[in-house]
VEXKE-696735 format. One record per residue: x, y, z of N, C-alpha, C in turn. Coordinates in steps of 0.2 Angstrom, whole numbers, padded with zeros to 4 digits. Each point is the difference from the previous one (the first is absolute). Example, Ala and Ser with C-alpha at 12.3 -4.5 7.8 and 13.67 -1.06 7.14 Angstrom:
residues 2
[site [0066 -0028 0039] [-0004 0006 0000] [0004 0006 0000]];
[site [-0002 0005 -0004] [0004 0006 0001] [-0004 0005 0003]];
end
This chain:
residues 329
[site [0206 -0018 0063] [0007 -0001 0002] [-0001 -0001 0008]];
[site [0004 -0006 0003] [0000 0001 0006] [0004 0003 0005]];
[site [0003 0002 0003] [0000 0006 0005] [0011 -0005 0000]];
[site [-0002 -0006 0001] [0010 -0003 0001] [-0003 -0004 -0005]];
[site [0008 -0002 -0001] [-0001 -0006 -0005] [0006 -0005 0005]];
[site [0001 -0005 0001] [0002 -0005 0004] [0005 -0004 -0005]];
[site [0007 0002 -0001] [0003 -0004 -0007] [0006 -0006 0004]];
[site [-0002 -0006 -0002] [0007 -0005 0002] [0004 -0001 -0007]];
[site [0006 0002 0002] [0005 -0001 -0007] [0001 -0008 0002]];
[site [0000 -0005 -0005] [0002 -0007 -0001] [0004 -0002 -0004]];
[site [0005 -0004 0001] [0005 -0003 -0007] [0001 -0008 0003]];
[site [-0005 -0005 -0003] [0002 -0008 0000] [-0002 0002 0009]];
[site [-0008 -0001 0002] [0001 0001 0006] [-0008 -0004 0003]];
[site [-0001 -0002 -0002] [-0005 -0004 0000] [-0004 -0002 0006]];
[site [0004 -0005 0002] [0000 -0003 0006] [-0002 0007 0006]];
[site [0004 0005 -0001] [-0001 0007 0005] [-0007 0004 -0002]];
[site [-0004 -0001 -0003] [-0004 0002 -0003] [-0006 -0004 0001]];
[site [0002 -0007 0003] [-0006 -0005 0002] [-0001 0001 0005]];
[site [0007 0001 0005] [0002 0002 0007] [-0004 0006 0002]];
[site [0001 0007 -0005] [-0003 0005 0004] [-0003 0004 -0003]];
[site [-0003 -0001 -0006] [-0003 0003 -0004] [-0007 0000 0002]];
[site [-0004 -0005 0004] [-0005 -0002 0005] [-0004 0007 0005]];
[site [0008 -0001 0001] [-0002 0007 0007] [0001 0008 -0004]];
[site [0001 -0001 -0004] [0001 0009 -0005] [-0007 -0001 -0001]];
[site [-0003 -0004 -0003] [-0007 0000 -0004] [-0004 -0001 0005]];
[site [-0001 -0003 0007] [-0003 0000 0004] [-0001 0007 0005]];
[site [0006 0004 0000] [0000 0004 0005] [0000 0006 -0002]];
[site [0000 -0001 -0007] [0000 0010 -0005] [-0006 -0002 -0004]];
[site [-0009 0003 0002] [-0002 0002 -0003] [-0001 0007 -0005]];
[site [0001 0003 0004] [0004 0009 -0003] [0003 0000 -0004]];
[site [0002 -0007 -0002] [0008 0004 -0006] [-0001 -0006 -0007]];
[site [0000 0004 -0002] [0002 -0006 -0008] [0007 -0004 0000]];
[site [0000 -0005 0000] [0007 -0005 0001] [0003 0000 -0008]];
[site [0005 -0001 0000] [0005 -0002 -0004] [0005 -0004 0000]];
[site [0002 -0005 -0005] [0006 -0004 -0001] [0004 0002 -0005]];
[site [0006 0004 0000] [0005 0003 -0004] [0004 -0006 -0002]];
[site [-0003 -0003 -0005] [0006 -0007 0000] [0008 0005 -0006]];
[site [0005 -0004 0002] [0007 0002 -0001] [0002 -0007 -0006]];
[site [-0005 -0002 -0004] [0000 -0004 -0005] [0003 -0007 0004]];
[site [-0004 -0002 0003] [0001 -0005 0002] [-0002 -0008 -0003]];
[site [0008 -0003 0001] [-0003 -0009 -0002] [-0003 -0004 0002]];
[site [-0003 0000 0007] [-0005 -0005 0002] [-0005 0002 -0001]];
[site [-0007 -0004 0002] [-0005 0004 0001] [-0002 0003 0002]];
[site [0001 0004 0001] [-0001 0007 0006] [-0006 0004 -0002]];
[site [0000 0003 -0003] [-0005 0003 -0006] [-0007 -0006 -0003]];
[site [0001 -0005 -0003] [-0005 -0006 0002] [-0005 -0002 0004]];
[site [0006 0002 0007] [-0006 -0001 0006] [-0001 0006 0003]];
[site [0000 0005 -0001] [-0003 0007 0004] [-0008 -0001 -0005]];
[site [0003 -0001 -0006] [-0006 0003 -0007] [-0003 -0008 0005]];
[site [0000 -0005 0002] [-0005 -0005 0002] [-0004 0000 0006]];
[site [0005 0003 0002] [-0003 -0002 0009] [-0002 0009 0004]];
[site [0002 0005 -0004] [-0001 0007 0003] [-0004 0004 -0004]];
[site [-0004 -0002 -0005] [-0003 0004 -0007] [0001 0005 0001]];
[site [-0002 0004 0006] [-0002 0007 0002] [0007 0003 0000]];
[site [0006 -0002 0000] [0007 0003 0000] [0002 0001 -0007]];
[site [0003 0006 -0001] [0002 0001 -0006] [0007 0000 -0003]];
[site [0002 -0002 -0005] [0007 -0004 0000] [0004 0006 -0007]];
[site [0004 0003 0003] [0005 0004 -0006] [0007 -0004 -0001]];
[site [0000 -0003 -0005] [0007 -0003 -0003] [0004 0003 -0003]];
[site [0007 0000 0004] [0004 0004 -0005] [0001 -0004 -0003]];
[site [0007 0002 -0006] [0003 -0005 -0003] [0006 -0002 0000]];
[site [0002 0003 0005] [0008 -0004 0005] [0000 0000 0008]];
[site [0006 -0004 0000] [0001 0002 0009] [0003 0005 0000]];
[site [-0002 0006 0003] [0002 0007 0000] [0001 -0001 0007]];
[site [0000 -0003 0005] [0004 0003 0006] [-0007 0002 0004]];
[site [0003 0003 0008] [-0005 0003 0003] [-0003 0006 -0004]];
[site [0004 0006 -0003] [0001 0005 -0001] [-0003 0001 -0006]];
[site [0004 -0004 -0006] [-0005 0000 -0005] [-0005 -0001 -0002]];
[site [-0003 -0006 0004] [-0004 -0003 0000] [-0005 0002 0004]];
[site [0000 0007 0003] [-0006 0002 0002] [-0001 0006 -0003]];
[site [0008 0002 -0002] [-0002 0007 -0005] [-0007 -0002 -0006]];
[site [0002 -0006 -0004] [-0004 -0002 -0005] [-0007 -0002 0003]];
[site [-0001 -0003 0002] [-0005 -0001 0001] [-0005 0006 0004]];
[site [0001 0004 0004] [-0004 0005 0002] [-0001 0007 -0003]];
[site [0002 -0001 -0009] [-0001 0003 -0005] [-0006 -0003 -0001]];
[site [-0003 -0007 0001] [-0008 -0002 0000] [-0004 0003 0005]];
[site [0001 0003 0005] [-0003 -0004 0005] [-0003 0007 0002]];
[site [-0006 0003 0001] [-0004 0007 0000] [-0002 -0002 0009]];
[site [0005 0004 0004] [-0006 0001 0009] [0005 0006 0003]];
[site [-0003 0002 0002] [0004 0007 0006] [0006 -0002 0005]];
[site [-0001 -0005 0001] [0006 -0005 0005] [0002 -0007 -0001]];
[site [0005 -0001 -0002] [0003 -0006 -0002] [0002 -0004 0006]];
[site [-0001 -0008 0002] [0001 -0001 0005] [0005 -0007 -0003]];
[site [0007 0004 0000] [0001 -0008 -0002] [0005 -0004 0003]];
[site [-0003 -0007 0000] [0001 -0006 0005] [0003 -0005 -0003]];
[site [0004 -0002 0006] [0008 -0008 -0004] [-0005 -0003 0001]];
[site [0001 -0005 -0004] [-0007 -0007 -0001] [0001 -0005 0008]];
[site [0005 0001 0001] [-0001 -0003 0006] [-0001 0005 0007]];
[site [-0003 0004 0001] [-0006 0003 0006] [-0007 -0004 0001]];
[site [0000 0002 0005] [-0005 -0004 0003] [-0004 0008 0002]];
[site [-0006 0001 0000] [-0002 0007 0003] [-0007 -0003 0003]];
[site [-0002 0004 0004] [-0003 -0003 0006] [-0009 0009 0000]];
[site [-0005 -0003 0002] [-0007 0002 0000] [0002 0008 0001]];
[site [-0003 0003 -0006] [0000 0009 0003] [0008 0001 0000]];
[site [0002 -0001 -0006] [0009 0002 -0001] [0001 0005 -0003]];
[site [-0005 0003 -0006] [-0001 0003 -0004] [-0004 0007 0004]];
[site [-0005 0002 0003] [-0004 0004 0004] [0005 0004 0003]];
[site [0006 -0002 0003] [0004 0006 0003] [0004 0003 -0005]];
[site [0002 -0003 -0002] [0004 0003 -0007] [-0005 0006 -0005]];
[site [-0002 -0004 -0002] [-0005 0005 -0004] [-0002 0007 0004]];
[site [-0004 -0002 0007] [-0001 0007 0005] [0008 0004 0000]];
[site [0003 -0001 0001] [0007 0002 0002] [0003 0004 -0006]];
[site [-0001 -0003 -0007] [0000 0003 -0006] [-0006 0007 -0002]];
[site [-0006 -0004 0002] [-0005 0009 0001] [-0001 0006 0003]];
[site [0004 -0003 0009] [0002 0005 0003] [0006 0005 0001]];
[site [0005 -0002 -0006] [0007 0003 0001] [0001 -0002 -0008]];
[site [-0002 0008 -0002] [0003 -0001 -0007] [0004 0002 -0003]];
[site [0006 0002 0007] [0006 -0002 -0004] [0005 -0006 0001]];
[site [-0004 -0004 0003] [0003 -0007 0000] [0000 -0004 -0005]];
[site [0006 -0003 -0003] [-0002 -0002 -0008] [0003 -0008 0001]];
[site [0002 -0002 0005] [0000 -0006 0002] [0002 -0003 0006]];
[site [-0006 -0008 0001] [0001 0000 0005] [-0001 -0008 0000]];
[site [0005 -0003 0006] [0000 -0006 0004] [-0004 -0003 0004]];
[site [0000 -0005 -0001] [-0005 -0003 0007] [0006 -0005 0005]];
[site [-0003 -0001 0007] [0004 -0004 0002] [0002 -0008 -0002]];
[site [0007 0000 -0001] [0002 -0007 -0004] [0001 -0005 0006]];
[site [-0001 -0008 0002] [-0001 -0003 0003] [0005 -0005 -0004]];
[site [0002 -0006 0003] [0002 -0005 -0002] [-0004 -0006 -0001]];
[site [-0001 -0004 -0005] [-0004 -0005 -0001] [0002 -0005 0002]];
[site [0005 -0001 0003] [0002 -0007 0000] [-0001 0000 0010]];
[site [0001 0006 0002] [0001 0000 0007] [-0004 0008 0000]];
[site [-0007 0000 0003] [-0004 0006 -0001] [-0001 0004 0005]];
[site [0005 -0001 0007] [0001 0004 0004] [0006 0005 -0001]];
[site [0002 0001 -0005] [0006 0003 -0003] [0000 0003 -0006]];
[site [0003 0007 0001] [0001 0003 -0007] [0004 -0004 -0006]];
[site [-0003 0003 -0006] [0005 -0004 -0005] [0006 0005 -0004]];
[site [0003 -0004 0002] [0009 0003 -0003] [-0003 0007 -0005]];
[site [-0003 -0002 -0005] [0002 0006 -0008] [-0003 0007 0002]];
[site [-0006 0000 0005] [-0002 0006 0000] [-0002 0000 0009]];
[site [-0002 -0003 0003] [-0001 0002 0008] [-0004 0002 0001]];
[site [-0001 0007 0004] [-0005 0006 0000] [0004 0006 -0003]];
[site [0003 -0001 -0006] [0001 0007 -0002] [0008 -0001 -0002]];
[site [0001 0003 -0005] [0011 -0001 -0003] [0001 0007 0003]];
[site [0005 0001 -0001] [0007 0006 0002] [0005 -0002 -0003]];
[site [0004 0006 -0001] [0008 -0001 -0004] [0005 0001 0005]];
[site [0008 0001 0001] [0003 0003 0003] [0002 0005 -0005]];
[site [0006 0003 0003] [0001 0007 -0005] [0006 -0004 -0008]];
[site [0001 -0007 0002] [0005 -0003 -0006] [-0005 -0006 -0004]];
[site [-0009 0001 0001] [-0003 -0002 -0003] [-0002 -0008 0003]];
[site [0004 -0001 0004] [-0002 -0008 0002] [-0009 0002 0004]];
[site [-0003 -0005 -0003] [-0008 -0001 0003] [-0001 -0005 0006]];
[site [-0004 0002 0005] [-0004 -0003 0005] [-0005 0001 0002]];
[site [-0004 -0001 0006] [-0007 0000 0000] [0000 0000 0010]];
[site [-0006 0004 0000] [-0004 -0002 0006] [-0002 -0007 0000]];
[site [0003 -0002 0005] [0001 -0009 0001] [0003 -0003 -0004]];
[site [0005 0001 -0003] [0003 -0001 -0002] [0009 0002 -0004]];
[site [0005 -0001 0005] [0007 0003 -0002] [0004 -0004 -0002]];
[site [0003 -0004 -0008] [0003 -0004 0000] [-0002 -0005 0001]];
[site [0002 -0005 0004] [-0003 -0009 0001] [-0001 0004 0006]];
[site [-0003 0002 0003] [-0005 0000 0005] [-0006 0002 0000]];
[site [-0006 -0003 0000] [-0007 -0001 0000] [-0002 -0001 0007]];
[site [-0006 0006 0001] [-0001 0000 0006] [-0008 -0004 0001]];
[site [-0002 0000 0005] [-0008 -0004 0001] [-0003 0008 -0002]];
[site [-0005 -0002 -0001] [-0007 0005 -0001] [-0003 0001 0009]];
[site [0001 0004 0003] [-0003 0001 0007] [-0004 0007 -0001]];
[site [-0001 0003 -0006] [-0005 0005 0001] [0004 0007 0001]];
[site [0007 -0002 -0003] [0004 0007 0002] [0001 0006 -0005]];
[site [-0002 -0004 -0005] [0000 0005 -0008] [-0006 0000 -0003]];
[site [-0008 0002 0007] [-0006 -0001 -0001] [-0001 0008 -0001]];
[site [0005 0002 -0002] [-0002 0011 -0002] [0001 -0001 -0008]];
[site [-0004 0004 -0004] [0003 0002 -0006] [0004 0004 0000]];
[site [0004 0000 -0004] [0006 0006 -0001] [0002 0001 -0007]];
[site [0004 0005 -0002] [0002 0003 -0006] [0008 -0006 0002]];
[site [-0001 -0003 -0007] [0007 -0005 0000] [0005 0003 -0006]];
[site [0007 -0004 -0004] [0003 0002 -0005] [-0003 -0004 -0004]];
[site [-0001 -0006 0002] [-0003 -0005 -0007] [-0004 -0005 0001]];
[site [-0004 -0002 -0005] [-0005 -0007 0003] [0002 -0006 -0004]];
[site [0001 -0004 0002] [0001 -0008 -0001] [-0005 0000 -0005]];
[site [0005 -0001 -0009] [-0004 -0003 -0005] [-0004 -0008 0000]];
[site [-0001 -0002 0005] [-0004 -0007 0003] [-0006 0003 -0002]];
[site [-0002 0006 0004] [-0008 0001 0001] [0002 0009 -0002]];
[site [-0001 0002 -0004] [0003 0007 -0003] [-0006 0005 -0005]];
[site [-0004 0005 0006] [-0006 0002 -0005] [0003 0009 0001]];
[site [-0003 0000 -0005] [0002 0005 -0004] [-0003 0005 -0003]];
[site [-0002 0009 0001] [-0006 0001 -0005] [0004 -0002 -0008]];
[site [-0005 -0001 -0005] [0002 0000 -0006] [0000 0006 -0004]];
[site [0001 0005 0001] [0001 0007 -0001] [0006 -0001 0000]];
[site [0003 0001 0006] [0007 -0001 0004] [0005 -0003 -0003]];
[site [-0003 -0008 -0002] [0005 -0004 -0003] [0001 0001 -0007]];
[site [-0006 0003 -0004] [0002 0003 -0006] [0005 0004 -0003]];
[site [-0003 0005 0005] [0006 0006 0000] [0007 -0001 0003]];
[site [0001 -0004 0002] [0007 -0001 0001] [0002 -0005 -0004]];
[site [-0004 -0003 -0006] [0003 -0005 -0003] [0002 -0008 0002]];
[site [-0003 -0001 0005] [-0002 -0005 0005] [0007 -0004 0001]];
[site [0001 -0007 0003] [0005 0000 0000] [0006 -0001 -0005]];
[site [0006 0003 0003] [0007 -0002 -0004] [0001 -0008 -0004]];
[site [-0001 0000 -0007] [0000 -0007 -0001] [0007 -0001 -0002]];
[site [0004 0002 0004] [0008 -0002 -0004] [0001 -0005 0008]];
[site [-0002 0002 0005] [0001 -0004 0007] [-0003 -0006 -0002]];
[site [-0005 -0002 -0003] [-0001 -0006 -0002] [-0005 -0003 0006]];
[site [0003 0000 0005] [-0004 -0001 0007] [0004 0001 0006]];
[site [-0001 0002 0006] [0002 0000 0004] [0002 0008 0001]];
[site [-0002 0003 0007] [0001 0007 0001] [-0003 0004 -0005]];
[site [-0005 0000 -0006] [-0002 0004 -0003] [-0008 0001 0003]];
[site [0001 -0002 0007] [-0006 0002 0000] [0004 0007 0005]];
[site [0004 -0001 0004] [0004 0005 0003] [0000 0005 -0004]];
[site [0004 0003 -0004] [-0001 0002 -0007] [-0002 0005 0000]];
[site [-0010 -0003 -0004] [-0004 0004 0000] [-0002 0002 0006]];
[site [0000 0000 0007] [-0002 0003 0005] [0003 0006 0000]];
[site [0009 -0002 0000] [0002 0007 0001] [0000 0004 -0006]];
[site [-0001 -0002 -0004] [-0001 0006 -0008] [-0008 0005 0004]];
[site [-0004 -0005 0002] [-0008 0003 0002] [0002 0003 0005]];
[site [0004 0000 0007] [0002 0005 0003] [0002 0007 -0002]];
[site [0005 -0003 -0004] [0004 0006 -0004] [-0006 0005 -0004]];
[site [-0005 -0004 -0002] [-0005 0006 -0006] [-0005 0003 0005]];
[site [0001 -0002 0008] [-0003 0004 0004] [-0007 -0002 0003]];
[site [0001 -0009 0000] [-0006 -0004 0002] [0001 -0005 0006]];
[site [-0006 -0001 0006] [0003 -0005 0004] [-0002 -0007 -0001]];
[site [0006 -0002 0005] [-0001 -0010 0000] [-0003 -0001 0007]];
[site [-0003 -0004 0002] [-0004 -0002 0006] [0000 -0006 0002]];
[site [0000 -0003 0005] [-0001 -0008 0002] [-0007 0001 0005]];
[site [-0006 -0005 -0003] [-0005 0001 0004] [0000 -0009 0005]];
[site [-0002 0001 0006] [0002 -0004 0002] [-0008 -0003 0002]];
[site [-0002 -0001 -0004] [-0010 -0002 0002] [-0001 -0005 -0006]];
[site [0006 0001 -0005] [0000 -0007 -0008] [0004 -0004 0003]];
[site [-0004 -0006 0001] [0008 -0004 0003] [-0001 -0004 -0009]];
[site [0005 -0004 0001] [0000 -0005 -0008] [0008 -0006 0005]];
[site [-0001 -0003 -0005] [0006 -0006 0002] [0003 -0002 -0007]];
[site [0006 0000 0001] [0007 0000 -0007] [0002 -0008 0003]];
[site [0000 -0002 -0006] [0007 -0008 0002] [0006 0003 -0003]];
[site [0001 0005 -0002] [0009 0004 -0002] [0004 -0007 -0003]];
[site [0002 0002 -0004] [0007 -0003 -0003] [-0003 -0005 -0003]];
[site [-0007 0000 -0005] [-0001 -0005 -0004] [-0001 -0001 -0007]];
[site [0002 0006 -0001] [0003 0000 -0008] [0006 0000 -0002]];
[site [0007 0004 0006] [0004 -0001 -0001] [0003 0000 0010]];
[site [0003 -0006 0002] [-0001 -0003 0006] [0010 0003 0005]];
[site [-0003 0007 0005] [0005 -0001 0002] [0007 -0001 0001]];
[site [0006 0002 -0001] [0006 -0003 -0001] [0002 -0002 -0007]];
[site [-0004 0002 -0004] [0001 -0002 -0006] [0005 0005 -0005]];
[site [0005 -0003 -0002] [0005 0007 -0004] [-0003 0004 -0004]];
[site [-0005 -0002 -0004] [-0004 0005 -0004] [-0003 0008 0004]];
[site [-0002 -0003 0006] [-0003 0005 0002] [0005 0003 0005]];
[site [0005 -0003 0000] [0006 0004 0003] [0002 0004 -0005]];
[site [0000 -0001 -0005] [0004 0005 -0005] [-0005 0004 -0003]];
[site [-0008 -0001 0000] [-0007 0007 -0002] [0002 0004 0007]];
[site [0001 -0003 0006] [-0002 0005 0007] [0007 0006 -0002]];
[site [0005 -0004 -0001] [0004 0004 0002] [0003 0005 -0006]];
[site [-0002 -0002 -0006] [0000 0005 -0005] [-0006 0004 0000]];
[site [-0004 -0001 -0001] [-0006 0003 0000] [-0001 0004 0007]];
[site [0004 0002 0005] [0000 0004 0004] [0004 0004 0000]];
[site [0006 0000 -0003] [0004 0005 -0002] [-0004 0004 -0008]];
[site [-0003 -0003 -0005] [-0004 0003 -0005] [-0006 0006 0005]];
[site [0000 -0002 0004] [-0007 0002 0005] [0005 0007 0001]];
[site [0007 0000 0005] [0002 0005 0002] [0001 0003 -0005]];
[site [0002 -0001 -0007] [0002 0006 -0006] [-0005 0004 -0001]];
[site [-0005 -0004 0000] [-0008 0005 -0001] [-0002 0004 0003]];
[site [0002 -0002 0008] [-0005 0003 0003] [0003 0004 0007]];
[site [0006 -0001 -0002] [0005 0004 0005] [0000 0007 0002]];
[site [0001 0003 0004] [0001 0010 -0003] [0008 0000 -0002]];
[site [-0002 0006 -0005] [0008 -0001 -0006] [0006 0002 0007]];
[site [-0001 0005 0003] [0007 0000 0003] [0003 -0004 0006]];
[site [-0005 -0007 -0001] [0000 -0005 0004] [0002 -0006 -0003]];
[site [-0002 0001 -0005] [0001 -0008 -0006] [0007 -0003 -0001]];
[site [0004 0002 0000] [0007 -0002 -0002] [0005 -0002 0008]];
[site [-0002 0004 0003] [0004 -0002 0006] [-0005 -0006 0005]];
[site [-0008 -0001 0002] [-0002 -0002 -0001] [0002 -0011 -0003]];
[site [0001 0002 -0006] [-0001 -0004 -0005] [0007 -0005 0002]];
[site [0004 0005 0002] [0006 -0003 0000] [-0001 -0004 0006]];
[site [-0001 0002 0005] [0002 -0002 0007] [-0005 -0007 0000]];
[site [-0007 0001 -0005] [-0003 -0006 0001] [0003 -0006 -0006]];
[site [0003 0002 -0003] [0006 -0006 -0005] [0004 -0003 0005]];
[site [0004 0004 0004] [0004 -0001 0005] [-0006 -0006 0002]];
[site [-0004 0002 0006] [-0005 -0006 0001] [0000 -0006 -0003]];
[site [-0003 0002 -0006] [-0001 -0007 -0004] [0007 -0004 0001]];
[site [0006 0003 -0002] [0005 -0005 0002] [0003 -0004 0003]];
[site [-0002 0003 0009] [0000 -0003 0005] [-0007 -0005 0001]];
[site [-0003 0000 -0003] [-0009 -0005 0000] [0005 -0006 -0005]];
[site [0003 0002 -0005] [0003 -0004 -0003] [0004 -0006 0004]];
[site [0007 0004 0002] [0004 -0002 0002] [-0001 -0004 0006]];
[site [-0009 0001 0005] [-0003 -0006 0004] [-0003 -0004 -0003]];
[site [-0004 -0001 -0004] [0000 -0006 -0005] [0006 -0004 -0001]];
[site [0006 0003 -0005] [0005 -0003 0001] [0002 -0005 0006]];
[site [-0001 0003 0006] [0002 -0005 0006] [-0004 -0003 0001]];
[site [-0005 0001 -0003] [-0005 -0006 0003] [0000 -0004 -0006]];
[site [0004 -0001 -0005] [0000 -0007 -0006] [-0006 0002 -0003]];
[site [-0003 0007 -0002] [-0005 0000 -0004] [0002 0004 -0005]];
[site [0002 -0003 -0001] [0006 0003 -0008] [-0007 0000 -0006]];
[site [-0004 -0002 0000] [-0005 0003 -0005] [-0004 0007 0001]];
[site [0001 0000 0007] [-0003 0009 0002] [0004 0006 -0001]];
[site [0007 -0002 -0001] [0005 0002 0001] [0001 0003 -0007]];
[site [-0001 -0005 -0004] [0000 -0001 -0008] [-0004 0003 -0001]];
[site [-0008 0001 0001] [-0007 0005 0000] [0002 0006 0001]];
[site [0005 0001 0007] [0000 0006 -0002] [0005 0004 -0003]];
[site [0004 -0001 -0002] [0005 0002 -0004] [-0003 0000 -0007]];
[site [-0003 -0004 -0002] [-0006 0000 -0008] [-0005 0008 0003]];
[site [-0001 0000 0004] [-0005 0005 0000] [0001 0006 0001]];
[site [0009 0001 0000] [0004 0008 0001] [0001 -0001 -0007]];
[site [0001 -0003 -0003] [0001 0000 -0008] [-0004 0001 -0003]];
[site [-0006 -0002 -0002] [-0006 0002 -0004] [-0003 0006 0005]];
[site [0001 0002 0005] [-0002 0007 0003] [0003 0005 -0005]];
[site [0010 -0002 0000] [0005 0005 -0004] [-0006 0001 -0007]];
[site [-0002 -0003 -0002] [0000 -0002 -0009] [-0008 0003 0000]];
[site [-0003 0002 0008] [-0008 0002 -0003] [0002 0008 0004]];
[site [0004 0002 0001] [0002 0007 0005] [-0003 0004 -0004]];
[site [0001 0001 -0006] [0000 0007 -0003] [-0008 -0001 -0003]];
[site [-0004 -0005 -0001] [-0005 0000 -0001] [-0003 0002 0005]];
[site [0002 -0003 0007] [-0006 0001 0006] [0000 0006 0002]];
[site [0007 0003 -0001] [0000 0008 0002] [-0003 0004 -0004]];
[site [-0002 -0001 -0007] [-0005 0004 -0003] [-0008 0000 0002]];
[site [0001 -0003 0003] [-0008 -0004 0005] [0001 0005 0003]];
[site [0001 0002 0004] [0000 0007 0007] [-0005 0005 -0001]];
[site [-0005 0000 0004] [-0004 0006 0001] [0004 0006 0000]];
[site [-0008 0005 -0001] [0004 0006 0003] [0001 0002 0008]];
[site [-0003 -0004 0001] [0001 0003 0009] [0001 -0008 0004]];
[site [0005 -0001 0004] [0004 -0004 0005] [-0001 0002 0007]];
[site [-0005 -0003 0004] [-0001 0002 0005] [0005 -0001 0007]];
[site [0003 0004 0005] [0005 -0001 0004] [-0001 -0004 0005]];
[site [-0006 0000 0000] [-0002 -0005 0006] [-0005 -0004 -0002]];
[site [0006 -0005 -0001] [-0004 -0008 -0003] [0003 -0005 0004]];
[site [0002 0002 0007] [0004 -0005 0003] [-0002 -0001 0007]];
[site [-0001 -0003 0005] [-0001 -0003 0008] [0005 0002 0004]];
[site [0003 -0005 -0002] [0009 -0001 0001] [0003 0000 -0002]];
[site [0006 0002 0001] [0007 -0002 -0003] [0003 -0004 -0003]];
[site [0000 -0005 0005] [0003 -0007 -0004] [-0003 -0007 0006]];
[site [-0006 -0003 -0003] [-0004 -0005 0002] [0007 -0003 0001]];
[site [0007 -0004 -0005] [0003 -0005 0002] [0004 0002 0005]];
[site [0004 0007 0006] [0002 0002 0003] [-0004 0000 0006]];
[site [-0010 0000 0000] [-0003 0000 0007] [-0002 -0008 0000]];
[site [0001 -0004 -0005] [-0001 -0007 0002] [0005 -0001 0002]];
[site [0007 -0002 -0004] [0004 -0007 0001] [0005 0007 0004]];
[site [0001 0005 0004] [0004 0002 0004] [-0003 0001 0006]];
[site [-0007 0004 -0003] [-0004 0003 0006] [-0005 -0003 0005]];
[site [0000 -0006 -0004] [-0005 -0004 0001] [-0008 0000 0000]];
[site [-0002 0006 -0005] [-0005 0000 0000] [-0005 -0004 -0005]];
[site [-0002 -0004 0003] [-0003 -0007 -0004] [-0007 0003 -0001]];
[site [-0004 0005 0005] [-0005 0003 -0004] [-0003 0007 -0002]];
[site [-0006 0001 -0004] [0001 0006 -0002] [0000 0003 0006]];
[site [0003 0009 -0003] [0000 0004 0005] [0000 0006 -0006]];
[site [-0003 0004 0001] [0000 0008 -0006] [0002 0005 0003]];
end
């Protein structure tokens, strides 16, 4: 058994997989690679078995989602760290070495980040993870380099490793002990935020998350499901509120809960003026199937909610009033 196992979750992705499955297989000899296919209808699976022999290919037999779709497959897959990557990363010489050290040296660190990059434009962080995610206290996510649409250059400013809230499911390793025990991730989210999720659940059992800032990799973000898309307005914004039911502290949850519905409504009601009446639509779909999974996710609750899961207050309060366009903790 090798020490990580390297998993990309795929569904109908072929093309990303000619693109960057190259530099996985080039630049991790350390790790046994994997291709999780999500029962896919192109060829996808055809040409890994042709062109990659040495990669090993777990097929489910649905599209299960991000969530699902790793819970099932990492039921195959025997290594002490799971390193699992969107098919579209590009990862760069020696990406693997610090990670691994950082996982031997601190063992209570149960997951950890490398610095995310942008592929399309490599002097800059990429939107979904940065150098590291953070929550406010009403569950909205953001990132060193990254607050809302503001994406900062990379000048070498978030060149410390730090204890973060959450690491970007793009590039997302894990010990497999960890992800067992906690029942890895939530497959009701489907995708989106359930890498959040599992982070703070792994806080809550009393483990840290870390951004190591010596892994660089590079994400093209948004190409399985592309920005501004209403689908993914309506996983973000459901699926963040199922996140607060979970993982709230109880005498926080309900007042909390309300004041970030309140939010949602006014996120809405901006949409609305901007003629985007399908976001508007997404999210009001995504209060209603929240109502309809309440009493299920609240039975998910640990025993223990930790009080200090938060940065800030309110990210949309220090942006769009206070002007704070970058991180500050």
């Amino acid at each position: 058994m090798k020490k990580i196992a390297v998993v990309i979750l795929n569904w109908n992705g072929v093309k990303l997989l000619e693109q960057f499955l190259p530099s996985v297989v080039q630049y991790s000899p350390e790790a046994e690679i994997y291709v999780a296919d999500n029962a896919s209808t192109d060829h996808s699976v055809s040409y890994v078995k042709e062109h990659f022999p040495t990669v090993k290919i777990v097929e489910n037999d649905g599209n299960y989602g991000f969530a699902k779709g790793y819970n099932e497959a990492l039921q195959h897959i025997d290594a002490e760290i799971y390193a699992l990557v969107n098919s579209d990363i590009e990862v760069t010489e020696n990406w693997l070495d610090p990670i691994i050290e950082m996982f031997e040296k601190e063992p209570q660190t149960a997951i950890v980040q490398p610095k995310l990059l942008d592929f399309k434009n490599k002097a800059y962080f990429e939107y979904a993870g940065a150098a590291g995610g953070f929550i406010d206290k009403y569950g909205y996510p953001y990132c060193r380099g990254r607050i809302f649409e503001t994406i900062e250059k990379d000048n070498g400013q978030y060149n410390d490793s730090c204890e973060i809230s959450w690491a970007s499911g793009a590039c997302f390793f894990i010990r497999s002990k960890v992800y067992h025990e906690l029942k890895g991730f939530d497959a009701d989210f489907f995708a989106h935020q359930e890498e959040i999720d599992l982070c703070w659940r792994t806080k809550n059992a009393g483990y840290t998350i870390k951004y190591n800032p010596n892994s660089t990799v590079y994400h093209v973000g948004g190409a399985t499901l592309q920005q501004g898309n209403p689908k993914k307005t309506y996983l973000n914004f459901r699926n963040s509120l199922l996140m607060l039911v979970k993982n709230l502290p109880k005498e926080n949850l309900f007042s909390t809960l309300f004041i970030r519905l309140i939010l949602d409504g006014i996120a809405g009601i901006h949409f609305l003026l901007q003629g985007k009446l399908s976001h508007f639509t997404a999210i009001l779909k995504a209060h209603f199937s929240f109502y309809r999974l309440f009493s299920k996710t609240y039975r998910k609750r640990g025993f223990f909610q930790s009080k200090e899961y938060y940065s800030v207050k309110s990210i949309v309060v220090n942006y769009y009033i206070n002007n704070g366009k970058v991180f500050v903790k």
